[in-house]
C-alpha positions as CSV (number, residue, x, y, z in Angstrom):
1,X,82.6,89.9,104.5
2,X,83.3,93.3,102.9
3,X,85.7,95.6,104.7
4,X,86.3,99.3,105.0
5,X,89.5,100.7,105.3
6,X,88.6,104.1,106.7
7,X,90.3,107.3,108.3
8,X,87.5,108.6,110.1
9,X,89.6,112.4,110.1
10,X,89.0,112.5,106.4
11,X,85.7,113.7,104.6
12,X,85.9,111.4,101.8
13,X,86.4,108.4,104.1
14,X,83.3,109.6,106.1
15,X,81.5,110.5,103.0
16,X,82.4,106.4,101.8
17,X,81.3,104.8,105.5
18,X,77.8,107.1,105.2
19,X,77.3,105.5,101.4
20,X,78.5,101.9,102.6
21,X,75.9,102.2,105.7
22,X,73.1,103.1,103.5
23,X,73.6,99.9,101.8
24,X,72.1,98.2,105.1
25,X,75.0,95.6,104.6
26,X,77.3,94.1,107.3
27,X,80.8,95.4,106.8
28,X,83.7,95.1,108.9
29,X,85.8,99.1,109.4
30,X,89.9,98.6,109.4
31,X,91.1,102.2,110.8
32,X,93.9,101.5,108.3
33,X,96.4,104.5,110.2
34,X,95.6,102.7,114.0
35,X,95.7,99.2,112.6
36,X,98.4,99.2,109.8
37,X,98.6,97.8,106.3
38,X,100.9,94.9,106.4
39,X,102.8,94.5,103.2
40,X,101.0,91.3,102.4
41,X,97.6,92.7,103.3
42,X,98.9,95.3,100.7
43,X,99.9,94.0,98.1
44,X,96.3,91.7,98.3
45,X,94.4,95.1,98.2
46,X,96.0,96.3,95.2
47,X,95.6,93.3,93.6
48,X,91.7,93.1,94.0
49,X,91.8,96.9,93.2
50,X,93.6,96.1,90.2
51,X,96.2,98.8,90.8
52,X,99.7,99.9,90.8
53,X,101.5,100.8,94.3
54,X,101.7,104.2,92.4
55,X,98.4,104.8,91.6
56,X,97.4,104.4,95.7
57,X,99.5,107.6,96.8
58,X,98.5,110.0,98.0
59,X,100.8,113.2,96.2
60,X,98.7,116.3,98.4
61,X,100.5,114.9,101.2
62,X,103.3,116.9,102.9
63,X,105.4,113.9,103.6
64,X,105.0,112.8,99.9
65,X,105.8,116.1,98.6
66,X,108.7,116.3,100.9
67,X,110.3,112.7,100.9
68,X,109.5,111.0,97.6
69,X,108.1,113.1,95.3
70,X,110.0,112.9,92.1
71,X,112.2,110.0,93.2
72,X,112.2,106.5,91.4
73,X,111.1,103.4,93.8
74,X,110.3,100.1,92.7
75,X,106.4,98.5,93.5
76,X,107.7,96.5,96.1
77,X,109.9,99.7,97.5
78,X,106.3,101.8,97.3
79,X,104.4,99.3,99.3
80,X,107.7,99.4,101.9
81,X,106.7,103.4,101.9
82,X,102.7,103.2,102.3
83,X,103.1,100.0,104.9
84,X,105.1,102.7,107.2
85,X,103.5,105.8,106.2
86,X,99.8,104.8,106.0
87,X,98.7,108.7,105.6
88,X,99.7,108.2,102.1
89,X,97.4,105.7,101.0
90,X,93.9,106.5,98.8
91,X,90.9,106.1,100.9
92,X,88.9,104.9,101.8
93,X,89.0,101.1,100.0
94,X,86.4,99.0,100.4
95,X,87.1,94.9,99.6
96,X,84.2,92.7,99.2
97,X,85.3,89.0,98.4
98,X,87.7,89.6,95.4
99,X,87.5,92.6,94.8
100,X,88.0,96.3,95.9
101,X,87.3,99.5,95.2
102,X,88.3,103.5,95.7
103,X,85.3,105.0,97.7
104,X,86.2,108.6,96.2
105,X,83.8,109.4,95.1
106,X,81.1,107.4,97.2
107,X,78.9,105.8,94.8
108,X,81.9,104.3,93.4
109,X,81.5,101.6,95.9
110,X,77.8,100.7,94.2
111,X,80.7,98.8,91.9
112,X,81.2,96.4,94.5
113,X,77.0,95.2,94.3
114,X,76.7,94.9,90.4
């Protein structure tokens, strides 16, 4: 089953839903910010994406740029700090068996069908 993990307030994330629709797929949206990460779920997402906890933030977020920017956290502290502040996660990500993919921009989920 391939999932969406969407914020339908942010263009991108609409802009990733539109593309994965067009696909004429079934697909399963997660409205990460209503129904939260948990660090397991995480940590599973990165690892299909093939990423770094680092490498998910979001740094044009106020909170980021008020409350971590600059400081020194470990992967497992980073997770800790998207898992409770969900705004500062990349979106959307979209999973299809093993692995995932940054929507941004769209076409990058085509990835997901090669």
């Amino acid at each position: 089953m391939i999932k969406i993990y969407h914020n339908p307030r942010c263009k991108k994330s609409r802009a990733g839903l539109e593309h994965l629709k067009s696909k004429k797929v079934e697909f399963e949206i997660v409205e990460y910010l209503k129904n939260e990460f948990t660090k397991e779920e995480l940590k599973d997402v990165l690892v299909k994406l093939n990423k770094k906890p680092t490498e998910m933030i979001r740094t044009q977020e106020e909170i980021y740029k008020k409350q971590f920017k600059g400081k020194n956290f470990t992967d497992d502290e980073w997770i800790r700090i998207m898992v409770e502040n969900p705004k500062l996660i990349q979106r959307p990500i979209v999973v299809k068996d093993y692995k995932a993919v940054w929507g941004d921009p769209a076409d990058e989920i085509d990835r997901l069908f090669k």
